[in-house]
N, C-alpha and C positions, 0 to 999 in steps of 0.2 A: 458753532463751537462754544463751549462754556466758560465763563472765565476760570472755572479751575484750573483748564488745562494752558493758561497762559502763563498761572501762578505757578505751576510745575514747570513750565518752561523757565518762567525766570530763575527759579531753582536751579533745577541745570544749568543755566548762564554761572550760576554765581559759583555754585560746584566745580565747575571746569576752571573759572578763572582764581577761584581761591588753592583750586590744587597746582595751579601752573601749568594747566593743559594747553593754554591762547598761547603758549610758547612755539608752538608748531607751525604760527602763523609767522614765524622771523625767516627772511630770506624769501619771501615767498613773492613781494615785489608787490602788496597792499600795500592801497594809497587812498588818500583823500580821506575823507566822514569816517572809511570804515576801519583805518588804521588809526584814526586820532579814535575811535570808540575803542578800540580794543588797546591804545595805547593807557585807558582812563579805566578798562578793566583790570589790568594787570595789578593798578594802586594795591589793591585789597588780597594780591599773591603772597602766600605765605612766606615768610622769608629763608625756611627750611628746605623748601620743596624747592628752591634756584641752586639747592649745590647736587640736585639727582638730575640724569639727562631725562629731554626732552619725551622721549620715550615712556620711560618709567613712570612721569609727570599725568601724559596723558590716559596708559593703561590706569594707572592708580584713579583717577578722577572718572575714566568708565564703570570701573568698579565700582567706586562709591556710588553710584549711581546707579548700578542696577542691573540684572539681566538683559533688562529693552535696549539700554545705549551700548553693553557689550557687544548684542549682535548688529546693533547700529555701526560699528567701529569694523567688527566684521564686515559689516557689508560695502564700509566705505572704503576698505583696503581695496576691492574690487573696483575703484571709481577715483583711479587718477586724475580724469578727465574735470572731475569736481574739487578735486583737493589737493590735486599735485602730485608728480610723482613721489618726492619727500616722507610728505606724511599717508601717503598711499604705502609708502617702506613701512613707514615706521607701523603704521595698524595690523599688518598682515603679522608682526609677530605677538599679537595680543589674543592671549589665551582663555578659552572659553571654560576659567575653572571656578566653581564658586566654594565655600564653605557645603557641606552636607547639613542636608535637615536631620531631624532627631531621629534615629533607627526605632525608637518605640513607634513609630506613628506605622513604619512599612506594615505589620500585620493587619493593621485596624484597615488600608489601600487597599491589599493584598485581598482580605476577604471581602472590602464592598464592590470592588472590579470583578474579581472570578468567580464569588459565591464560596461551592464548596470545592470548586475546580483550586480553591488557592492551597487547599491540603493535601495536594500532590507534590506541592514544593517544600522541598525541606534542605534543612541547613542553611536557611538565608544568612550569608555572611553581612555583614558591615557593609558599608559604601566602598565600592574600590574607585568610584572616579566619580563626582561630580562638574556639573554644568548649569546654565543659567536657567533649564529647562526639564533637567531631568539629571537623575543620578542611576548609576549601574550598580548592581549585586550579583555575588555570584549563589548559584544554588546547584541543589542535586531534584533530578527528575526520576520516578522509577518507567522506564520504558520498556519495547519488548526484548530486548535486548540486555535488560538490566540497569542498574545506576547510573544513567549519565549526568554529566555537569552542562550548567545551562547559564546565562548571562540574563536577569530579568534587567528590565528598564522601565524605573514609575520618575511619573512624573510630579513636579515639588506643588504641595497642596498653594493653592488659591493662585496659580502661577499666571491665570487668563486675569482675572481682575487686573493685574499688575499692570500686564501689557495693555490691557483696553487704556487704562490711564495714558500711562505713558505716551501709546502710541499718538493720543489725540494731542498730545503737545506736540511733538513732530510732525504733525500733518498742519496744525497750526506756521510752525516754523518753515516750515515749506512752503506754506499760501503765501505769507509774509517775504519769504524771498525769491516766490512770482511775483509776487505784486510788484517789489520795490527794486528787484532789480533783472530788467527786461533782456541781460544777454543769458539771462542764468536760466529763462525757460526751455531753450535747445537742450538743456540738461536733466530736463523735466524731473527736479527735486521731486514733486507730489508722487510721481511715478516711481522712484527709490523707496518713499518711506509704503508705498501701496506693495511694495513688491517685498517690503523687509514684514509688513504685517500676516501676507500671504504667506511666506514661509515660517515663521513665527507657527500663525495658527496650526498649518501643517504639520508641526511637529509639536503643539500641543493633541494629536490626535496620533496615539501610537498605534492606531490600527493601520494607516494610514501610511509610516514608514513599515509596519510589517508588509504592507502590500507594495511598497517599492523592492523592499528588499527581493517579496517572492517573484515578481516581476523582472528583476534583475538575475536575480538567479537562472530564471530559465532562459536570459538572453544569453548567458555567458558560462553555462553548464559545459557546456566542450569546450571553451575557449584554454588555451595553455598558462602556464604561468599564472594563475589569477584565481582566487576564491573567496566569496562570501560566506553567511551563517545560514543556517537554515528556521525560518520561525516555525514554535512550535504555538498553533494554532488556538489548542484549548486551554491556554493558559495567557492569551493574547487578550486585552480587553483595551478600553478608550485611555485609560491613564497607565497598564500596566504591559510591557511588550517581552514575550520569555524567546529567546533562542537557543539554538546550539554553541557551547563556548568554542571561542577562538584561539587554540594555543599560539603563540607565535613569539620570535624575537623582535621586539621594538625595532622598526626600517631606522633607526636615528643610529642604535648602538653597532656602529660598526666595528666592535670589538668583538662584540658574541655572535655579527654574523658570520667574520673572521674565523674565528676559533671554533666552528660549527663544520669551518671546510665548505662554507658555498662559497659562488663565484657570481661576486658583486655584480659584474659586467652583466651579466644576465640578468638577472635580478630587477636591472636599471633598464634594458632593454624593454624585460615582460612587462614590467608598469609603464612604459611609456605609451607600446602599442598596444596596452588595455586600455587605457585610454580613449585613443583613438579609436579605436575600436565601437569603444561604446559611445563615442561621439557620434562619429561618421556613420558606422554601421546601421545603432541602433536609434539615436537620437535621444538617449536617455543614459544620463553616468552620475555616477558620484561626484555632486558641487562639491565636496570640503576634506579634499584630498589632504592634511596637512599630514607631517608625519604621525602627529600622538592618533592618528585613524588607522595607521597602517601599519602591517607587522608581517612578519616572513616564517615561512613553516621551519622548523629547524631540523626537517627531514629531509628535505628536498628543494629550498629555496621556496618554493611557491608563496605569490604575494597575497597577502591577506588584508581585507578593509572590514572597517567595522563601523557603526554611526550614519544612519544611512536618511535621518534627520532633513537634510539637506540635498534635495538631488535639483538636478538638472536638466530639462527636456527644449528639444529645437524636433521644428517641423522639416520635414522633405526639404523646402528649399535652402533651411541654413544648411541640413547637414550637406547638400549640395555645395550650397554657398564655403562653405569650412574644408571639403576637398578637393573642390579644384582653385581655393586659392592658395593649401597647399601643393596640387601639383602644380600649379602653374610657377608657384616661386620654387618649384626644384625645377621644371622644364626650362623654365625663364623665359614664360611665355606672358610679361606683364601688359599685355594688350589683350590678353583671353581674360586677364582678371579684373584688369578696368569693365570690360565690356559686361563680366557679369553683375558687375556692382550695379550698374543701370540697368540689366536686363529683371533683375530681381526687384530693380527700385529702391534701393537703398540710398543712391546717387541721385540729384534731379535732374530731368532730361537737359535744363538748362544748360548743365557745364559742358564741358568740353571730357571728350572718351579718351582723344588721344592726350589734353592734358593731365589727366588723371594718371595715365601710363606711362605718362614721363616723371608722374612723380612718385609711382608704385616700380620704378625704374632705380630710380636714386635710395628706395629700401634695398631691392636685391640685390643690384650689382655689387656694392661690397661684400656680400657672401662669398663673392667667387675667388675660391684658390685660400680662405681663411684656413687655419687648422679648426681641428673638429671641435676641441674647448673654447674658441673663439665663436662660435657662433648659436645664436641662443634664436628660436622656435619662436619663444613667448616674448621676447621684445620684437619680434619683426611683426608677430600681431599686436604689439603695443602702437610699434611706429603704424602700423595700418592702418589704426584707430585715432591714431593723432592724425595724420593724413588727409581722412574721410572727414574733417572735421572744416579743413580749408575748402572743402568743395559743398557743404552744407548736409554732409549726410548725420543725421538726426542718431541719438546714442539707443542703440537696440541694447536691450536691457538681459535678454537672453543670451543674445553673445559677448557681452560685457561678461556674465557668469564664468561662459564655456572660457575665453578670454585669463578670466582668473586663475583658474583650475589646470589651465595649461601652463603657469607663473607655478603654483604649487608644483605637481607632477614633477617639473622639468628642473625643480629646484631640490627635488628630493633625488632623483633618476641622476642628476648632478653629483651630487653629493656621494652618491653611490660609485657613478665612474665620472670622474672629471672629464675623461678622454671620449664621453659620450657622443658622437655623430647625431646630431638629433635626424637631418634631412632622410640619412641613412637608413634610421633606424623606421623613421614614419616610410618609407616610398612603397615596402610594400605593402601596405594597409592603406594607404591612399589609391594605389596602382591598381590595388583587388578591386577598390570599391570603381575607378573610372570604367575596368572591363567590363564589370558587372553592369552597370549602368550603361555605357555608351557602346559596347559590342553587343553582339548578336544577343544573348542572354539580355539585357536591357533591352534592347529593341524588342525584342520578344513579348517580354511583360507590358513595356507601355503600348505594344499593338493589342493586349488585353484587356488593357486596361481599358484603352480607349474605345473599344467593342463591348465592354460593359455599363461605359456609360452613354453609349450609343442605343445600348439593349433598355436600359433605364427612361429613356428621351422616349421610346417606340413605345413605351408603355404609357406614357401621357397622351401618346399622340392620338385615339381617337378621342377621347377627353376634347383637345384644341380643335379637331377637324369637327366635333361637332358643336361647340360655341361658335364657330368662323361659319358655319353654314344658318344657324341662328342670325347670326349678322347680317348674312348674304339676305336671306328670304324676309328680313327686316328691312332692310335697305332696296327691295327688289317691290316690298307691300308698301313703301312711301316713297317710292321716286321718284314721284312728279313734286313733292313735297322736298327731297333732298338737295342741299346747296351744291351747285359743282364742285365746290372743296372738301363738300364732304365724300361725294363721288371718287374723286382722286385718290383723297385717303385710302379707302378702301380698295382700289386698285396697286397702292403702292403696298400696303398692307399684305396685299395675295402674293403679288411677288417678291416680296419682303421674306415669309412663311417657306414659298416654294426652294427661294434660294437658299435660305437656313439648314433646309430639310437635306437637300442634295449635299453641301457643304458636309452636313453631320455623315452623310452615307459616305463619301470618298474620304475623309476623315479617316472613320474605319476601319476602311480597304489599303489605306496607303500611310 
């Protein structure tokens, strides 16, 4: 690591503390070295910036600082676990808006991105929305169809340089508090700022969300209530992304969804079990659900997202993992969901199943018999996370995301109907996905499945039978030469093989 990237950190130190950001740390219950250091930071706080709250304090001092620690702030809203529920509040309403770059520079993008593909775009408007990584334009396309209007997104020039800096100060600041402070590597800081670079680059590469987006499109083309944009492919390049525009009413203005005649309630439903949906189902959704992403058709309610920058992917077993710990806290079955925290490994065998369940016990039972506005989805995975924490389960960085994303969702889906049943609304998107998987349709597939990777094994298998008979007639050409241990070996060896093979075959069958 360079010393640049320390002298940039110290930067930032001094930026946060002279805008009044180390205010976040009051109430928070630091003590010793690290509360008399940041009591010695504050000296040098502006005396202006003590009559704005805490809030406004720390957004302003990300700002000054830069795209990198914007999406840093973002990402740390996601990560109570690190910073407290407090200022875990306070970052998730800090806005990802920056100043716009100069409109002269987009043609100069426009035609080293597309070539002569950039002269099919016309009317490029002004910036309607900037960000720390890109800014949106609207244009006109001529297609087969005729005129349509289309949403480009270029990305702000020298925007990678920025981040490669930055980023090395944060990985820096990360090493420095593994090193120095040994309870904080359960929370593996290096692993945040590795996961905030990965996404970062990702969306320095707008080919890259066009291919989320078209991916997501086809998972979610029949689904009800719910629609994305379409990209338009030859006008797609590394810095420049064109889609189909998205009309819609801001999900925020609930006056003009009002006055349009839809009905909220629904509205608030179809985005929650989309969601789900693309959690559970697919394993792939939209990380950054907030509302300025979302918007409603004003013809028919249907929910519209847009910014697709940011996604979200878990394997087979979270999405496993993710529905039957929701069914199980609608069944109140919290002895199936301890049992899967260890079955998946997430728990160490060390602990105790059934006290895990007594204490995944003491989340749900208060559910029971609340009214429907009393009971909130994304704190009962908050408390599960704080939970899994007393028994040494390590912070998964993936469901921390999905985690997040369900705090958004459920906070707009709120806002929408107060009176929203979350359990309700989720059981049958949950209920679909256990038949599927655990009734005959599931069993079906993993009997398929498991006969193709059975069909896979038989395909090596004369490969191994003729290296093990290489051995045999090697061990058969020096025998009187071979130690009896080495004999043995090879005897355990054969029936070691034989029993593997039988095992794979009734597998199978059964």
């Amino acid at each position: 690591m360079g010393l640049s990237a320390y002298f940039r950190l110290l930067r930032a130190g001094y930026v946060l503390a002279r805008e009044g950001a180390l205010s976040i740390t009051e109430g928070q219950g630091i003590k010793g070295p690290a509360a008399r250091a940041i009591k010695l930071a504050r000296l040098i706080e502006r005396r202006s910036v003590r009559k704005t709250g805490r809030v406004e304090r720390l957004s302003k001092a990300l700002q000054k600082l830069g795209p990198t620690y914007v999406k840093l702030g973002q990402m740390l809203a996601t990560r109570p676990d690190i910073v407290g529920a407090h200022v875990s509040t306070d970052l998730q309403g800090l806005q990802d808006q920056m100043p716009p770059f100069d409109q002269k520079l987009v043609p100069e993008i426009l035609k080293r991105s597309l070539g002569n593909g950039a002269d099919k775009l016309l009317d490029v408007s002004e910036p309607i929305a900037a960000a720390s990584i890109a800014q949106v334009h609207q244009a006109y396309i001529e297609g087969p169809t005729g005129r349509q209007k289309v949403a480009i997104k270029l990305l702000r020039p020298d925007i990678e340089e920025r981040f490669y800096k930055d980023l090395a100060s944060m990985r820096a600041a990360a090493g420095l508090v593994e090193r120095m402070v040994p309870k904080a590597r359960r929370l593996r800081p290096l692993d945040v700022i590795k996961t905030l670079e990965r996404s970062a680059f990702l969306e320095m590469d707008l080919r890259l969300e066009a291919a989320a987006i078209s991916e997501m499109r086809e998972n979610t083309e029949q689904d009800p209530g719910f629609e994305i944009p379409t990209v338009v492919w030859p006008q797609t390049a590394r810095e420049v992304m064109t889609t189909s525009w998205m009309d819609g009413i801001p999900i925020r203005d609930h006056a003009k969804i009002d006055a349009a005649g839809l009905d909220r309630k629904k509205i608030a439903k179809d985005l929650l079990q989309s969601f789900l949906r693309h959690a559970i189902r697919d394993g792939f959704f939209h990380a950054d659900m907030h509302p300025g992403n979302l918007f409603v058709a004003p013809n028919d309610g249907t929910v519209r997202a847009v910014d697709f920058g940011i996604m979200g992917r878990i394997g087979p077993e979270e999405q496993k993992f993710l529905a039957e710990i929701l069914y199980g806290f609608i069944t109140r079955n919290y002895r199936r969901i301890a049992q899967l925290h260890f079955d998946i490994g997430y728990v160490p065998k060390t602990q105790s199943v059934d006290d895990f369940a007594q204490a995944l016990r003491a989340i749900g039972e208060p559910l029971v018999g609340r009214a429907a506005n009393e009971i909130s989805m994304a704190k009962v995975l908050t408390q599960l996370m704080d939970v899994t924490e007393l028994f040494d389960m390590e912070t998964r960085t993936e469901l921390v995301m999905l985690q997040k994303n369900m705090v958004l969702v459920e906070g707009v889906a709120r806002s929408l109907d107060p009176e929203l049943n979350m359990w309700t609304t989720a059981e049958p998107i949950v209920s679909e996905w256990v038949k599927r998987k655990v009734g005959p349709e599931g069993i079906i597939k993993d009997a398929i499945a498991t006969g193709n990777e059975f069909l896979l094994a038989a395909k090596k298998l004369p490969d191994l039978l003729e290296r093990y008979e290489r051995m045999l007639e090697l061990s058969e050409k020096h025998r009187d030469q071979t130690p009896f241990f080495m004999k043995r070996w090879f005897a355990i060896l054969s029936v070691t093989l034989m029993l593997l093979l039988g095992a794979a075959a009734l597998n199978s069958l059964f």
